[in-house]
N, C-alpha and C positions, 0 to 999 in steps of 0.2 A: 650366584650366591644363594639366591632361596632355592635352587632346587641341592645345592649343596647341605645346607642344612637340615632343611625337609628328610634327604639323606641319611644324616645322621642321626636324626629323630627317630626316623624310623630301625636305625641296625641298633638303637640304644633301648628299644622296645623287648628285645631277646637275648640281649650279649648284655656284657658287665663294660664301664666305661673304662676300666686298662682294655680289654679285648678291643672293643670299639678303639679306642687313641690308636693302638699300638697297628690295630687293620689300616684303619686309615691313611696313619702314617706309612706305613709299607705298601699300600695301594699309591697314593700318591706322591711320593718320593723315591719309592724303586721301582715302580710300574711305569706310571703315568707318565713322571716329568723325562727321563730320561728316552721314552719313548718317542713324546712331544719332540724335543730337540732330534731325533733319530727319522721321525716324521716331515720337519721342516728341512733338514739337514739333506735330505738324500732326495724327497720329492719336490724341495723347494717348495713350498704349502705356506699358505696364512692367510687363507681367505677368510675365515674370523675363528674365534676362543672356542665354538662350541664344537666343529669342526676338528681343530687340533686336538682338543685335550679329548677328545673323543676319540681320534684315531692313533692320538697319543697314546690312550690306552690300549686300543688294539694291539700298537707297535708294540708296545711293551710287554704285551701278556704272549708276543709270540717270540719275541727274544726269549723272554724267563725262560719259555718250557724249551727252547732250542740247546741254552744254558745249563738248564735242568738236567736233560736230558744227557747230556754231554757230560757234567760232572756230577749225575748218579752214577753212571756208567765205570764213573774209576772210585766211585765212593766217596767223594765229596757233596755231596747236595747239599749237608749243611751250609756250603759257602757259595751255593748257585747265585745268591744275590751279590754277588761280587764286582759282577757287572755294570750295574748299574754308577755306583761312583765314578768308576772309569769313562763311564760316557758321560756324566754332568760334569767330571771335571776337564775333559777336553771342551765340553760346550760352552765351560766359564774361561777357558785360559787359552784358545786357541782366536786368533783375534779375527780371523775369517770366520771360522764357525760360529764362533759370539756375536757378528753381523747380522749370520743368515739365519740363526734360531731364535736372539732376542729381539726381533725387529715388529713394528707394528701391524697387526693386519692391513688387507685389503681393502673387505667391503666387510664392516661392523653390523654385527646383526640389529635392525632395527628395533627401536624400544616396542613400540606394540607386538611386533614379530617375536623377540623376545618373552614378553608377557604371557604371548599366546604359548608360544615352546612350551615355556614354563608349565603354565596349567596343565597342558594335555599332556606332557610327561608325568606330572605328579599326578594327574590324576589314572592314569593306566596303571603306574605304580603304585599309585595306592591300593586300588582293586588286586593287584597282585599278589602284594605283602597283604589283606583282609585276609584272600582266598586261598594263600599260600603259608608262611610262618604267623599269620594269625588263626592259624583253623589248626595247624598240627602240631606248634610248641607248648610248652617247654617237651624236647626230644626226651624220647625214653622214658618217660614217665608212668602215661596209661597206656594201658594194649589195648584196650577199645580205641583209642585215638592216636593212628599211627600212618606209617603209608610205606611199604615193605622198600619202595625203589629208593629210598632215600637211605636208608641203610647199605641196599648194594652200593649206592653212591659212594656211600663213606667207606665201605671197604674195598672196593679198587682204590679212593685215596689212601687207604690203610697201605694198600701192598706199594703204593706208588712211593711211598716215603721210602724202603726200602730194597724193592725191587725193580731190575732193567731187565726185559719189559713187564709190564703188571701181571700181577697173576688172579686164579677166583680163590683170593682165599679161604673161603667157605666152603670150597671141595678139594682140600688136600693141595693147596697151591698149584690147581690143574692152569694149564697155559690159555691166557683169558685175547683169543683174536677179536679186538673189540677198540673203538676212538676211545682212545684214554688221553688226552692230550689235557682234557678238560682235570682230571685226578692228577696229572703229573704238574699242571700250573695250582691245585690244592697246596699238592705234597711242598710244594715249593716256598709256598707262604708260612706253610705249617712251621716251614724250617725257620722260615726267616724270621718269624712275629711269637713261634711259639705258642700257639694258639691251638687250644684243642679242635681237631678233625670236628668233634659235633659242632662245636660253636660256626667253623669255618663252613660245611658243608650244609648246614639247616638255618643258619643265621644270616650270615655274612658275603658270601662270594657271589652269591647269587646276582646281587644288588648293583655293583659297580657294573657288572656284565651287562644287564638288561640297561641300566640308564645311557653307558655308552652305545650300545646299538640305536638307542632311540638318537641316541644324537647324530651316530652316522646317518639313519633313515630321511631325520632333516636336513644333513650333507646333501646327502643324495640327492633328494629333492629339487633342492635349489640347484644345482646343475641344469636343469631342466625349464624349472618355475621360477625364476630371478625375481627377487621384488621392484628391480626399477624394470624390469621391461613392461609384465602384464600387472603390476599393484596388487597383487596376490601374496600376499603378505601372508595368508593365512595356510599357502598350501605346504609350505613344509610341516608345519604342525599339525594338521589335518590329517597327513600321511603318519604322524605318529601316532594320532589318535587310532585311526583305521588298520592299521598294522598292528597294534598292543591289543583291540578291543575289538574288532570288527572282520570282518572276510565269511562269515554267514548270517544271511540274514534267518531269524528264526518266528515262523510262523505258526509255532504250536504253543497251546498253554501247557499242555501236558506231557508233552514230547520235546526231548533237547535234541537239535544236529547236531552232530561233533565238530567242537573248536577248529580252529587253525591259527586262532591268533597268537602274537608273541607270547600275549600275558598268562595262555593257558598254561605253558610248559616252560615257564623261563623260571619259576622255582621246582619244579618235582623234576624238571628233566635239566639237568645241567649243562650236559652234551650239547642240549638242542640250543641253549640260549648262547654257547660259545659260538657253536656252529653260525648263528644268527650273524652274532659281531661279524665274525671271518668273511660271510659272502657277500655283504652289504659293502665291507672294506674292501672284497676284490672286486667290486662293482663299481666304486669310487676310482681305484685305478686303472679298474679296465676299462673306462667308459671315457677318463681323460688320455690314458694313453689312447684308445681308438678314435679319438678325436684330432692325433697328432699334436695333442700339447706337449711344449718339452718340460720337465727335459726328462731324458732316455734313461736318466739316472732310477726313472720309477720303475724302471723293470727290475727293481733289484726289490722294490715294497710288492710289486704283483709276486713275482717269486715266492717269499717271506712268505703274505696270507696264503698262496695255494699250498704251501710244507704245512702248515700248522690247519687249514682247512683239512687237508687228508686226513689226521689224525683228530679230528675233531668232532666229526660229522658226518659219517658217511654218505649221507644225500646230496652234500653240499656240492663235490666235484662234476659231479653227471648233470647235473644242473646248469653247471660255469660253462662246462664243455658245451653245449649246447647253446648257449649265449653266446657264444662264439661264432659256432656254425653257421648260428643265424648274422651275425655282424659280418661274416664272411660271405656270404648269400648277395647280404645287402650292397656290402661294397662293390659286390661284382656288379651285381643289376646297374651302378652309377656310374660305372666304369673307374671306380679310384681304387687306390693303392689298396689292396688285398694283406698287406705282409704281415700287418700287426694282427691282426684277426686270425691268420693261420698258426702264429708262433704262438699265440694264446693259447687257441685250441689244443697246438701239439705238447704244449707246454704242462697242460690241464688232463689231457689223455695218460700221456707220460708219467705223472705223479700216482694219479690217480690209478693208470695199472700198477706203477709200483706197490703203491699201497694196499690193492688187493693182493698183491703176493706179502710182502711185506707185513705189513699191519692185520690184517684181514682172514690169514692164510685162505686167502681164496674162498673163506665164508661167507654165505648170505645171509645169517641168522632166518632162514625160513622164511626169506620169501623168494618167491613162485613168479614166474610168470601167467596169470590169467586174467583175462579180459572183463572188465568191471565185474569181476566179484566183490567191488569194493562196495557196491551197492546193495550187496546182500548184506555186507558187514554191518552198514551202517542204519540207524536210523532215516524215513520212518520205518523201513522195512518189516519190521519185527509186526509192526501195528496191523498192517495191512496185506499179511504174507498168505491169507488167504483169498487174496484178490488173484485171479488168472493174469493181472498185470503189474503184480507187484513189485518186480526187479524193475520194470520202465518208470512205475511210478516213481519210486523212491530214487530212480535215477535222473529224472525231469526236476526232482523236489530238489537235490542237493545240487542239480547244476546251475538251476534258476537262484538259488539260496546265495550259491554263489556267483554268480553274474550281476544280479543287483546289489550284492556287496560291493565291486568293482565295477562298478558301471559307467565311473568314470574313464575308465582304458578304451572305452570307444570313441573317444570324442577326442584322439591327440593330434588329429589334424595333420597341418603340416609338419608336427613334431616328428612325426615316418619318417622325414627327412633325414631324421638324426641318427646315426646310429649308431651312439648313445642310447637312444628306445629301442633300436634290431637288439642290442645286448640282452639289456633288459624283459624283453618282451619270449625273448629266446630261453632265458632263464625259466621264466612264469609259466610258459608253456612247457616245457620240459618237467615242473613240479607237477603239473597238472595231468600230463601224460602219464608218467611213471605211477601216480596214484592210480589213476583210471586201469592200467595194464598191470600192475601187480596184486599182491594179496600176500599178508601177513596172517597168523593165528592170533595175534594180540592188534591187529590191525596196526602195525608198524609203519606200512608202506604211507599211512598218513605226512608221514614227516618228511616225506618231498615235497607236497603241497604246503606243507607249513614253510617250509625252508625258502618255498621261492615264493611265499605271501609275502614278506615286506616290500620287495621289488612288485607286485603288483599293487600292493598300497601305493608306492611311488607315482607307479605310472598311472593309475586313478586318480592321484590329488593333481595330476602333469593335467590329467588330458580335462577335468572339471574345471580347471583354470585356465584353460585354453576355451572351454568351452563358456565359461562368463567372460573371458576377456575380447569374446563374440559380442558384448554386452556394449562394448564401448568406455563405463563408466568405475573409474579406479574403487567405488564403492563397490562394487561386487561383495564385501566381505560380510556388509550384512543382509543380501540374499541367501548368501549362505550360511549365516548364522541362522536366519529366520525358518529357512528350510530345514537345518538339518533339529532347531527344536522341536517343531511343527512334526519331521519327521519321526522324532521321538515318542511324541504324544498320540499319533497318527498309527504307529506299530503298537501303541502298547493298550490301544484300545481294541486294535485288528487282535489282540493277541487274545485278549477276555473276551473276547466273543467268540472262541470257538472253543473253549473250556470245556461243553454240554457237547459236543459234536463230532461225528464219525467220517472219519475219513480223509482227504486232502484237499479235496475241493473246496471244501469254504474258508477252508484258511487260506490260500491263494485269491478266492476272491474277496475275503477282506483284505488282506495287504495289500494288494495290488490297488485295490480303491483308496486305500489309504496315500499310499502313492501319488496317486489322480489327482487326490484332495489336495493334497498339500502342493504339488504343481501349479493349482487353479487358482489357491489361493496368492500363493504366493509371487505368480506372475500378472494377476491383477493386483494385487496390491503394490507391485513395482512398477506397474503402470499410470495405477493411483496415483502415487507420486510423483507422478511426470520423469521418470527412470529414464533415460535414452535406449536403444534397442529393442529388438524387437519382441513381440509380447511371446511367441512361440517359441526362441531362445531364452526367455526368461522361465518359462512353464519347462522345458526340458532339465535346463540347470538346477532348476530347483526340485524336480521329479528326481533327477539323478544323485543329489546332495542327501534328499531323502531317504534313497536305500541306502547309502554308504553310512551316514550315520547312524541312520535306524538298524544298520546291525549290529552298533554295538549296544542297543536297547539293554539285553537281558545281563550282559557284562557289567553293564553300568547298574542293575537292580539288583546285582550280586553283593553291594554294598552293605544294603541292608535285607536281603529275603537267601534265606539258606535252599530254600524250594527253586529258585535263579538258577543256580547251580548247576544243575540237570544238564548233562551235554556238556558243558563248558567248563569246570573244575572239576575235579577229582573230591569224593570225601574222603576222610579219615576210616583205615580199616582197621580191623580187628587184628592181632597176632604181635602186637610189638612187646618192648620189654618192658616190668616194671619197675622202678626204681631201686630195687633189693637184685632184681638181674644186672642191672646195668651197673650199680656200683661194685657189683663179683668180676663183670667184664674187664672195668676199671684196676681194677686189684688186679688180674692177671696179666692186665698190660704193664703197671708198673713192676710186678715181680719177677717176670720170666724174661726171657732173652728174644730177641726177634726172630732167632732160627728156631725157636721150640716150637711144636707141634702140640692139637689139644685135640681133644676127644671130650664129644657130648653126646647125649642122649635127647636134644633137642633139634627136630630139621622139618617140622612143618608150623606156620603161622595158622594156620586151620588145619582141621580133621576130621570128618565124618562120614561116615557110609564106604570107608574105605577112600574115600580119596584124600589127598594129599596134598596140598597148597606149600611147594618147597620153597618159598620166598624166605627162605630163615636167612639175612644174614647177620643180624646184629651184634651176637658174637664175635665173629671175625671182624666186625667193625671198630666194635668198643676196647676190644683186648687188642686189636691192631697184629692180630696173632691167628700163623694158618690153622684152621681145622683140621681135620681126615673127612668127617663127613659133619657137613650142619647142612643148610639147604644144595639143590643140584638146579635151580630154576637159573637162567640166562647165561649157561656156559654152551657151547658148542653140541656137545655132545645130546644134553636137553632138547635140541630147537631140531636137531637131524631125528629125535626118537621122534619127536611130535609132528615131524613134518611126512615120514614113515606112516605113520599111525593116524593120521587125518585129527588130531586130539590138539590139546592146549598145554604148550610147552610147560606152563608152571605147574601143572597137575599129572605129569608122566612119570611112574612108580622108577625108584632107580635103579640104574641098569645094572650094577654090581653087585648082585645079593648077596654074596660072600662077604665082601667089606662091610654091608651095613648088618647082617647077622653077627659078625666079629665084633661090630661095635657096640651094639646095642648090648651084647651076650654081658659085657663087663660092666653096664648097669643095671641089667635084670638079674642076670644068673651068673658072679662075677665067681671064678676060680681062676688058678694058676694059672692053668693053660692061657683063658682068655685074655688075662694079664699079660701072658709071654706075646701072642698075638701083638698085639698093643706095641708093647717093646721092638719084636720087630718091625712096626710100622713105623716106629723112632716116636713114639706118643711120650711125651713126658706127664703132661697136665690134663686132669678129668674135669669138664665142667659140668656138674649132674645139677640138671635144673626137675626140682621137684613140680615144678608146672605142667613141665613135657611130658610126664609120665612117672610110673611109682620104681625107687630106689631102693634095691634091695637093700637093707641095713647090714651084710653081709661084708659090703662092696670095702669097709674102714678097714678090714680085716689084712687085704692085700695093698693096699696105698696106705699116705699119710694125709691124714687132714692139715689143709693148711689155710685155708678161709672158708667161712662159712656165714651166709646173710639170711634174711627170712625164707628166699626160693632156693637159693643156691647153695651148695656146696663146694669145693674146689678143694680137689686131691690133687698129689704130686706120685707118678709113680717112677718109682727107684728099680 
């Protein structure tokens, strides 16, 4: 209940309260509940509320887009939410199924264990929502205060309302091989609630997605960490903590590591935060089906997530499949049944190639196979590139950064045993590999290792409580409260003392001593107290509490210091629209036809020295309407010039010069001819933005004016 409200507080910050009711209401009553009953129904489930309505959501967001997809295909989508009454009303009037979906849970989540959930979700998502729709709304307003991918965002849901499969509306409805699953569950809502695309995609959607993965995460969890076996009450929410806010620890004042956590990318990147939901949920069924729970009925939910993972996510499969491998590896070593572990795998191969032809056509968006060049990419690199050991450095700095983020995953003992953790461990490894071995020009290939951070969040808060539960004493909980404050205070003073300082070395030797300290302390003082266990299990637990929370120090001071930032959020960039653009946007969306075509003179967010920033899509977002030419940045064709040309896909001149001379030609130097041009292109509507460049006063002469605002103009050519 408070994290439901907190919830609402929060979408009522940016949206109007009809939007907010009418989201809500279609979030949980065509999503959720009907998912809920589709979740207990088929996997037999209720081991408690936070669990179900969590996965309840899942279910449901992968029905919608299954539904979605199915009845855009013949032109129905306004009615995709059709579904869902049919299924509550079979789960109210079917007297079996009313049994097995309204029945009470299992094991209730306990009150402190709950309290704690609570907190550590709200507070990840609060950091999210500061650092995410509190840093870049109200949308479309200022162009210094903007963030181009969020616009691409809204225009694949632009084209998803309308078209099977999506297209790049901002180049001429070029064919967009790209995880839209995320845009096609938009477009879905959009139909259902009515609700404009900006509200939905920079407000709204974000929010239910991220809170349910957090809850899956604490699913997960407990699987592993039970509160009545080891009294670790605290590790499922700890694994939320560390997953939304933690997975590098950072040891520069002046220099950020790049993120991996949930909370960086679960608003700017939408893909990544579905994606999240999908593999945490196929982790949940794949980790009871490999355990031989029944009933058999879940192979129909593993199924389900891995369809809606393919189009979700591209990281997400190559991942699962490898989770597998390894669960198949393990089973053999113990001599037990192999079969589930194979059909997994073949099951996740299977999708997963189809999807590359299918979905994908066979695209990598640029990336590469090469061997840590991701350590050049990354910070500190940059800092210390004149060192003869700079690639090692920077590559010892981000694996150490992250090892003592997770440093719980060493200590899962007899958990091996489980393999439930071979899954798991199979996954994390697999994210961790694929980063280390590839290379992207925008560093893309990061989003494997993001992908399979929550699952190592998991298995860290598993193997830390395994490692207090060495302790003997059910209080454990406040060691590791005391550690991971201590570790807080501990990092953020290692952190101001190397502000004045060159190089890497002494930031490693203050955290590291910070580390030390806080062990020392903390295991004397649990000894102090006449603690049971041993004082060297206490000094490790608490040494290891300290880097996992201590990484999410600078996340947590992002609250209030915009300087925090650095490495871990995104700022607001320059190039967006302004409010006299966007409501010209607006006006073309509601007066033209969804098959018209427009023509502007607008296709870079930046400009100077000749280069070219083509992130333009806002256009095609706001007017919901394809371009010929507005920006050429993240389609196919873009990421193969730049991967050609050793360059950075968003800055590569585009490759049509004919086309973009034709179009430009009719708001410089507009005549007949350029106009017949046009016509042949089937261009009905001119959007001449007087921002982008000077309009010849000529241009009225061969169109007619038909909206005009302080930037904008908008001609109709006949």
């Amino acid at each position: 209940m408070t994290v439901g409200l907190f919830t609402i507080v929060l979408l009522l910050q940016h949206a109007n309260v009809f939007a907010v009711t009418r989201f809500v209401f279609f979030t949980a009553v065509v999503v959720t509940l009907p998912g809920f009953a589709l979740w207990r129904l088929i996997g037999n489930y209720g081991r408690n509320l936070v669990e179900d309505i969590a996965a309840g959501f899942a279910v449901g967001t992968a029905v919608q887009i299954i539904v979605y997809l199915a009845s855009a295909s013949i032109g129905l989508q306004a009615w995709s939410w059709v579904w869902a009454p049919v299924a509550l009303v079979i789960a109210f009037i079917d007297r079996d199924v009313r049994a097995r979906v309204w029945r009470r849970v299992e094991t209730p989540v306990r009150p402190l264990q709950a309290w704690l959930l609570a907190l550590g979700t709200m507070t990840v998502a609060l950091i999210t929502f500061r650092r995410g729709p509190g840093a870049f709304l109200p949308a479309y307003t200022d162009p210094l205060r903007s963030y181009p991918d969020l616009a691409f965002q809204q225009a694949l849901a632009a084209s998803a309302k309308y078209d099977v499969p999506v297209e790049a509306l901002w180049l001429g409805g070029e064919p967009m091989k790209y995880h839209t699953f995320f845009h096609q569950s938009a477009a879905a809502t959009a139909w259902g609630t009515r609700i404009d695309l900006t509200d939905l995609i920079h407000s709204l959607t974000w929010l239910p997605l991220f809170l349910a993965g957090c809850g899956l995460i604490f699913a997960l969890t407990t699987r592993f960490a039970p509160t009545a076996e080891t009294g670790a009450t605290w590790a499922g929410p700890l694994a939320v903590l560390v997953a939304g806010l933690g997975g590098v620890v950072q040891p520069f004042e002046t220099v950020g590591l790049s993120a991996i956590s949930t909370a960086a990318t679960a608003y700017m990147n939408p893909t990544q935060n579905l994606g999240i939901l999908m593999i945490v949920a196929i982790s949940i069924v794949a980790v009871d089906l490999l355990r031989s729970e029944s009933p058999r009925s879940r192979w129909v939910l593993l199924v389900l997530f891995v369809l809606i993972a393919a189009g979700a996510k591209s990281t997400v499969l190559p991942l699962v499949g490898l989770g597998f491998a390894f669960a198949f590896v393990h089973l053999g070593m113990v001599r037990q049944q192999t079969r589930t572990a194979m059909l997994g795998g073949l099951l996740t191969f299977g999708v997963f190639l189809a999807a590359l032809l299918a979905i994908f056509g066979g695209n990598t968006w640029g990336t590469v196979v090469k061997p840590f060049h991701t350590f050049v990419q990354l910070a500190p690199y940059a800092t210390i590139q004149s060192s003869p050991n700079a690639q090692l450095l920077s590559a010892l700095t981000m694996l150490l950064s992250w090892a003592l983020a997770v440093g719980g995953m060493w200590f899962l003992g007899r958990k091996w045993r489980d393999v439930g953790v071979a899954f798991l461990m199979g996954c994390a490894v697999a994210g961790l590999l694929a980063t280390l071995l590839t290379t992207q020009a925008s560093n893309s290939q990061l989003y494997f290792v993001r992908t399979g951070f929550p699952l190592a969040a998991v298995l860290a808060s598993v193997g830390l409580a395994n490692l207090v539960g060495r302790l003997g004493d059910r209080r454990g909980v406040a060691l590791v409260g005391a550690a991971g404050l201590l570790g807080l205070i501990g990092f953020a003073i290692a952190r101001s003392q190397t502000a004045d300082t060159a190089g890497i070395k002494s930031a490693w030797v203050w955290t590291l001593a910070a580390v030390v300290v806080v062990g020392v302390l903390v295991s004397l003082a649990w000894k102090g107290f006449r603690r049971p266990g041993h004082v060297g299990v206490a000094f490790v637990a608490a040494a290891v509490t300290a880097g996992m929370v201590g990484a999410t120090l600078v996340p947590l001071q992002t609250i209030y210091s915009d300087e925090a930032i650095r490495g871990i959020f995104p700022k607001p960039l320059s190039g967006g629209a302004t409010t006299a653009e966007a409501d010209a946007a607006r006006w073309l969306r509601e007066n033209s036809n969804p098959d018209d075509l427009v023509a502007t003179n607008a296709h870079c967010i930046v400009q100077r020295d000749g280069m070219c920033d083509s992130r333009h899509f806002w256009i095609a977002a706001l007017s919901e309407r394809r371009v010929l030419l507005e920006g050429w940045a993240y389609t196919s064709q873009a990421n193969r010039t730049a991967l050609i040309n050793n360059a950075n896909p968003v800055q590569v001149p585009y490759w049509n010069r004919e086309v973009m001379v034709a179009n430009d030609a009719a708001f410089k130097a507009p005549s007949e001819a350029a106009m017949q041009r046009l016509r042949s292109a089937n261009v009905r509507w001119l959007f001449a933005d007087r921002r982008a460049g000077e309009i010849s006063p000529l241009l009225k002469d061969f169109v007619s004016i038909r909206h005009a605002t302080l930037d904008v103009t908008i001609y109709e050519l006949k």
